[in-house]
N, C-alpha and C positions, 0 to 999 in steps of 0.2 A: 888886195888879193883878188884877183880872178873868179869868177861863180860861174862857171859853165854851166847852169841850170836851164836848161830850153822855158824859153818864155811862152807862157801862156796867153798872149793878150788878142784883146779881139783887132780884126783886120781896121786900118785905115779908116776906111768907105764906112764901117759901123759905127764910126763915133764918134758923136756932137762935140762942137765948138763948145757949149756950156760945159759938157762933161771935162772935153779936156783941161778947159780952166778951173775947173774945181781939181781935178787931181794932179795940176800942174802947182794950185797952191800946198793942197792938203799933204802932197811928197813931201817937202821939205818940213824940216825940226820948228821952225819958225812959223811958219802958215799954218799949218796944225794948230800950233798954240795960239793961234790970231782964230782960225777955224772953233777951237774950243772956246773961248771967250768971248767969242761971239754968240753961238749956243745957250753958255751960261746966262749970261744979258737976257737971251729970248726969253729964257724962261723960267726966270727969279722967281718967281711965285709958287710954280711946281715945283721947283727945289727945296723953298722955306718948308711946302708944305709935308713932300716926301723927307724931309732930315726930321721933322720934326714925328710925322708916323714913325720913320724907322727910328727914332730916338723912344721913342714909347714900345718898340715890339722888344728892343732889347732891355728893355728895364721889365720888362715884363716876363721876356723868357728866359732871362739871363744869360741868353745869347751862347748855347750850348756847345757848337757849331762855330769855329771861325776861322780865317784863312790868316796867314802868317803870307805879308807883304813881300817879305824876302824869300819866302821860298815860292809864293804864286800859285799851289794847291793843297786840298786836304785828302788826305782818304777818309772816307766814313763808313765807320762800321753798320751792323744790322742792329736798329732798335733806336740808331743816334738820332735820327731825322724821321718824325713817322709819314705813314702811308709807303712807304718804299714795298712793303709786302703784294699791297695789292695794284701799285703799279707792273711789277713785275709779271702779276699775273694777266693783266690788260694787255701788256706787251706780248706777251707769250700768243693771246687769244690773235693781235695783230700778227703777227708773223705765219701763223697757222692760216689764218684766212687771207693772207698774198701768198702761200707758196703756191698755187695750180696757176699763178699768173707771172712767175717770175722768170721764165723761159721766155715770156714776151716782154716784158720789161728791159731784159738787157737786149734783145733783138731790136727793141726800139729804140733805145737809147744812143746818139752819137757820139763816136771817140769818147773824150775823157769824161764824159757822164757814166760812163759805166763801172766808176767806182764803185759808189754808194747812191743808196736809192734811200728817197723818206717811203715806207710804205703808210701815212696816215693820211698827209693833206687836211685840207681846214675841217672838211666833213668827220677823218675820221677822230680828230680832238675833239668835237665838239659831241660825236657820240661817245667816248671814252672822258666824262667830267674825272674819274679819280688820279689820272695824270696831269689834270689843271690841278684838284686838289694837293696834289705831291708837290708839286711847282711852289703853289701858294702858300704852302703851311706855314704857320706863324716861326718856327723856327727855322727855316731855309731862308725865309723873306727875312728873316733878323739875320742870319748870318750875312746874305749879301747886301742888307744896311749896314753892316759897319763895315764890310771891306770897300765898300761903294757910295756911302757918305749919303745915304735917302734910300727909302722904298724901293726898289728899279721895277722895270718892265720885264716881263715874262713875253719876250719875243718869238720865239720859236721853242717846239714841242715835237718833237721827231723820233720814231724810229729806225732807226738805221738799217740798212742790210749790206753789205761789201761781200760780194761772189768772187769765189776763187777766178785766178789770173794765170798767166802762164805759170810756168815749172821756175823761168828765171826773167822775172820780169825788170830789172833794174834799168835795160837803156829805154822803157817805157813809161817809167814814172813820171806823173805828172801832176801839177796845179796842189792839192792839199795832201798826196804824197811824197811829196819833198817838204822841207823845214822850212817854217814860215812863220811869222807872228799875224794874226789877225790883226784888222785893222780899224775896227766901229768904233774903238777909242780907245783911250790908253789905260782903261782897267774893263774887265769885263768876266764873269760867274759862268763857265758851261758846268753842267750837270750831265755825268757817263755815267749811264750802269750798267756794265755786262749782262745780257741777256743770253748770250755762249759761254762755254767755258773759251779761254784764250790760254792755250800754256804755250807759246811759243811762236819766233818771228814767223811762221807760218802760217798764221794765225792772224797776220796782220797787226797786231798793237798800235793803240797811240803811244807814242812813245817822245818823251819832250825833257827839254832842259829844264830845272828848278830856276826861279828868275832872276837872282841873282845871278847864277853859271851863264843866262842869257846875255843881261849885260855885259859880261865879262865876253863872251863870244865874240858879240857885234864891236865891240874894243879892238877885240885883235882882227877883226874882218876888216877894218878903217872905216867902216859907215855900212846901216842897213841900207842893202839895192833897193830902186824904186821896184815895186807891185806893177803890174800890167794895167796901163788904162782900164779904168772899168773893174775892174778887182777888188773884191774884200780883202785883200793880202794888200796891208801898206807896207811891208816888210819880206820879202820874199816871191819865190821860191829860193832856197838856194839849195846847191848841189850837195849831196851826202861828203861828196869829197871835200868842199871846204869848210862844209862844218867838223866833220871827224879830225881833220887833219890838226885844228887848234884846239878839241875837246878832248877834256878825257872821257874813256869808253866810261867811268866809273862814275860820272854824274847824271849819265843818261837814267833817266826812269822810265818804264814800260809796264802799263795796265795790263801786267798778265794776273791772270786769277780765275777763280770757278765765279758761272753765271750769280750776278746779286750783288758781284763788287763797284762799288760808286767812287768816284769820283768828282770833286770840286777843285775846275780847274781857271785858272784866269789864261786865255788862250790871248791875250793883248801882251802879255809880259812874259808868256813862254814860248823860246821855242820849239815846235811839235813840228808831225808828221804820225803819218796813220793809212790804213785801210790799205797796207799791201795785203793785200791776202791770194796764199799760194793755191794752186790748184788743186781740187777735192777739200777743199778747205772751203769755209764759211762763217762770217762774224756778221751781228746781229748786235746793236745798242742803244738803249735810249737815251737819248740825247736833248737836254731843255738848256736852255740859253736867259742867261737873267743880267739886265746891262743898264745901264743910266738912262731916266728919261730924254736926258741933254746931248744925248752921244754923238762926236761928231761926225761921223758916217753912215750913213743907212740905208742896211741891205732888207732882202724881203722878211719880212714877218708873218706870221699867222693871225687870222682872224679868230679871235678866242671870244666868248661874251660872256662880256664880266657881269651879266645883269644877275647871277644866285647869290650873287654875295651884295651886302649892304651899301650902299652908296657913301664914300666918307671913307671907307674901311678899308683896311692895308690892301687886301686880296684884291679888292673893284681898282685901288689905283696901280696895281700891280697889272691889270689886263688893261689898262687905258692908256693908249701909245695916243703920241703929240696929232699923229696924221692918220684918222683911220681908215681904215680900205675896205670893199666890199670882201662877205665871204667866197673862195675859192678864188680870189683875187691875184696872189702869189702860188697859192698849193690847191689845186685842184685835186680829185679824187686820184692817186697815183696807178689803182685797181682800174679804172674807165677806160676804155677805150679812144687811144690817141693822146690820153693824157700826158704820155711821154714828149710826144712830139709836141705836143702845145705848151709843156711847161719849159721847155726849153727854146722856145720862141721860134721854130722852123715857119709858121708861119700862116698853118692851115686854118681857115676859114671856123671858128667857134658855131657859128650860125649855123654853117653846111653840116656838122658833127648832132647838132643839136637837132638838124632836120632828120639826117641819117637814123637816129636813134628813136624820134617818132616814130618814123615810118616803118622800121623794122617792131617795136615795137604794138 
């Protein structure tokens, strides 16, 4: 079947000869699994040591929290997962102090970045510790040990924001507004909490197949389309029309509900789409991502420091990724000036920005 979905990929002239061969193997059903077993090899010993943590957090918390494989997510009530309270209200405090800056945000931002914006960056995680706290709690980290087989990594920490769009924006949809499986491997924990209310497609929703319905999709599609060189998407975009056309409207699911509703979603094994949001309208979410040391894809992370918590201890291997990076590395202050354009790679001079700002200062 045909996917008329406009390709997102970067031009030609941007992309290395190394890159291409890595997503020339990692495309196919085969390379993947040659790509993940090669992974696993690297790093036996952080595995023994994350299944055997995550074997101890669920004996321990009796794993209150779990994700049913076939269907690919949970909802979670208030009270099931603690810290969710005062995440909430961290998030709130984040939103409040980017809104005098979000009229330049999206004036900054090019084409299809103008979806969704993180308003934290490394800096503002690492002032806000109660949303690491929420990330790490012994019962979240045991829920995603047993759907993920070890401890995982707490890679990204984000608050979302998605500004309203035209009135009918559909022949503009782009990149993570059309239906796609992510692609850092083939299981993977996002964590959504409404921070809006969301009653309606106006509103923009995630809105995603249960993963079972997924499979069954990509069945009748005859194979997932390759992702755009350079792409978190190993599986997508595809057009609403060739999904609709072999789904029923009656398995789709959509995160509508009053601000506080969560979500544990495996975004590897569903297909999703999100952040239309219509004009005079506004959605706002927190968003943490918790995914296998070994994964075999990887995109930017955040710089989190695991040094409050005990060395040995679930939470510290939870914040220690295989490759670390300097802070502001990938998420620079989103609030700063020019940060828009430098975290999207336009190009500008970090130094000259850095000078700029002395001297005004």
């Amino acid at each position: 079947m045909a996917n008329p979905a406009p390709k997102d990929a970067l031009p030609d002239h941007e992309v290395g000869l190394l890159t291409r061969l890595h997503f020339a193997v990692y495309a196919s059903e085969l390379g993947f699994r040659l790509l993940k077993g090669h992974r696993k090899l690297s790093y036996l010993g952080a595995r023994r040591e994350r299944a055997a943590a995550g074997r101890e957090l669920i004996e321990r918390t009796g794993c209150p929290v779990t994700i049913d494989p076939e269907l690919g997510y949970r909802w979670v009530e208030p009270g099931e997962l603690p810290g969710m309270d005062a995440l909430i209200r961290s998030c709130d405090g984040v939103v409040e102090e980017a809104r005098p800056h979000l009229p330049r945000l999206k004036a900054e931002a090019p084409g299809r970045y103008r979806i969704a914006f993180d308003l934290l960056g490394d800096d503002g995680v690492d002032r806000r510790p109660e949303l690491v706290d929420a990330m790490v709690s012994d019962e979240l980290l045991a829920c995603a040990a047993d759907y993920l087989g070890g401890v995982p990594l707490v890679r990204r920490i984000a608050v979302g924001y998605s500004p309203g769009q035209e009135d009918s924006p559909r022949s503009s949809w782009v990149g993570s507004q059309l239906f796609h499986f992510d692609g850092e491997d083939d299981r993977q924990v996002k964590v959504f909490v409404l921070l809006t209310d969301v009653e309606d497609e106006r509103d923009g929703p995630l809105t995603f197949l249960p993963a079972r319905a997924s499979r069954e999709a990509v069945r009748k599609l005859g194979k997932r389309p390759l992702g755009p060189i350079g792409s978190y998407m190993r599986a997508g975009p595809y057009s609403d029309e060739s999904v609709r056309e072999i789904v029923d409207p009656g398995d789709l699911v959509t995160m509508t509900g009053k601000r506080g509703r969560m979500l544990l979603l495996d975004t590897s094994t569903t297909l999703h789409q999100g952040s239309r949001v219509h004009r005079g309208r506004e959605r706002a979410v927190f968003m943490g991502v918790l995914q296998r040391f070994e994964l075999v894809h990887e995109t930017p992370f955040n710089w989190i420091d695991p040094s409050r918590f005990p060395e040995g201890s679930a939470q510290s291997l939870a914040l220690m990724p295989p490759r670390p990076v300097m802070r502001n590395y990938y998420f620079p202050d989103p609030l700063a000036e020019y940060s828009a354009t430098v975290r999207r790679g336009v190009g500008i001079d970090i130094d000259q920005v850095n000078a700029k700002r002395a001297t005004a200062a």
